[in-house]
C-alpha positions as CSV (number, residue, x, y, z in Angstrom):
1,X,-6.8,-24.6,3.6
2,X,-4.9,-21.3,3.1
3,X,-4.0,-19.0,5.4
4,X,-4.8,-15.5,4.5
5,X,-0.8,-14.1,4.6
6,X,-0.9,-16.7,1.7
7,X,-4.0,-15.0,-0.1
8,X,-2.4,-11.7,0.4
9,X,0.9,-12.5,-1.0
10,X,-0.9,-14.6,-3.7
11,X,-2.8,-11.3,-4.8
12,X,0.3,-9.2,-4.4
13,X,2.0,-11.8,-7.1
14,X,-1.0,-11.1,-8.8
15,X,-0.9,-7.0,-9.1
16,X,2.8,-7.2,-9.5
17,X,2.7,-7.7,-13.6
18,X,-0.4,-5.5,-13.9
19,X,1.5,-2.6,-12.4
20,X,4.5,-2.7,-14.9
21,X,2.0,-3.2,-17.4
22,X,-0.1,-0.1,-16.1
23,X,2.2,1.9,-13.3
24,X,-0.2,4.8,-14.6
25,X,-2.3,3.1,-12.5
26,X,-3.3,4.4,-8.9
27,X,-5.9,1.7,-7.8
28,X,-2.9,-0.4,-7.9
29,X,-0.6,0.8,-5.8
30,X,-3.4,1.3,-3.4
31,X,-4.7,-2.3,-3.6
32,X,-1.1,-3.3,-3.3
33,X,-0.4,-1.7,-0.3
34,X,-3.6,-2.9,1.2
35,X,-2.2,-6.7,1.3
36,X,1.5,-5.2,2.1
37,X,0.0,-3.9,5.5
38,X,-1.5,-6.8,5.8
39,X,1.6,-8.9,5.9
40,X,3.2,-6.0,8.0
41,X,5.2,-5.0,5.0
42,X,5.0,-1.3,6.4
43,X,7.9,-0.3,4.5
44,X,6.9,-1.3,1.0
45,X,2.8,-0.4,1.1
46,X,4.3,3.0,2.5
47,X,6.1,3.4,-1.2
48,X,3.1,1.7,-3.1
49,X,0.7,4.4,-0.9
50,X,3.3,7.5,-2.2
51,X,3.3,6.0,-5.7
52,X,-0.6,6.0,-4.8
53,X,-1.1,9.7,-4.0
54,X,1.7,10.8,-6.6
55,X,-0.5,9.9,-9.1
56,X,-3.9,10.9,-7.5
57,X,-4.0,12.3,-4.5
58,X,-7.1,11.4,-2.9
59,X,-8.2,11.1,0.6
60,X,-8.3,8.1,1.4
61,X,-5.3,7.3,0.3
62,X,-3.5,9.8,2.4
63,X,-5.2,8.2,5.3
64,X,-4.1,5.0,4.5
65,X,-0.5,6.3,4.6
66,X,-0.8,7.8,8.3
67,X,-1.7,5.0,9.5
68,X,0.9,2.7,7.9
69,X,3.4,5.6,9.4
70,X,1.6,5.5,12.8
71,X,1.8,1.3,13.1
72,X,5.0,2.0,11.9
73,X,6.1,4.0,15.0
74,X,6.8,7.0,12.2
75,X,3.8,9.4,14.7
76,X,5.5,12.6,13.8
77,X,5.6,11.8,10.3
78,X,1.9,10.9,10.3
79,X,0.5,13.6,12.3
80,X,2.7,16.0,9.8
81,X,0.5,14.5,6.7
């Protein structure tokens, strides 16, 4: 059986080749960044979550990135938006 850091870097593999085909694409990025936390790959689901709100900037989004900056021990940064 698989563990899920396994399914989560399976999917990212998976999103990888539909974001060059589409980098228009916010829902991506978002998605993307969703299994990157999950692996604790702060750093890189922070730049998918910019790339994210660059290209809509919706809510939800913009809370996903404080708290990726708050686990990330950035507070300031988070509480700043």
């Amino acid at each position: 059986m698989r563990n899920r850091d396994d399914a989560r870097a399976e999917q990212i593999a998976n999103l990888d080749p539909a974001i060059q085909l589409r980098p228009d694409r916010a829902y991506y990025y978002e998605t993307r960044a969703g299994y990157r936390i999950g692996l604790h790959q702060f750093e890189n689901a922070l730049a998918d979550l910019d790339r994210d709100i660059a290209l809509t900037p919706r809510p939800y989004a913009y809370f996903m990135r404080g708290l990726v900056l708050r686990q990330n021990g950035q507070i300031a940064r988070a509480s700043a938006g």
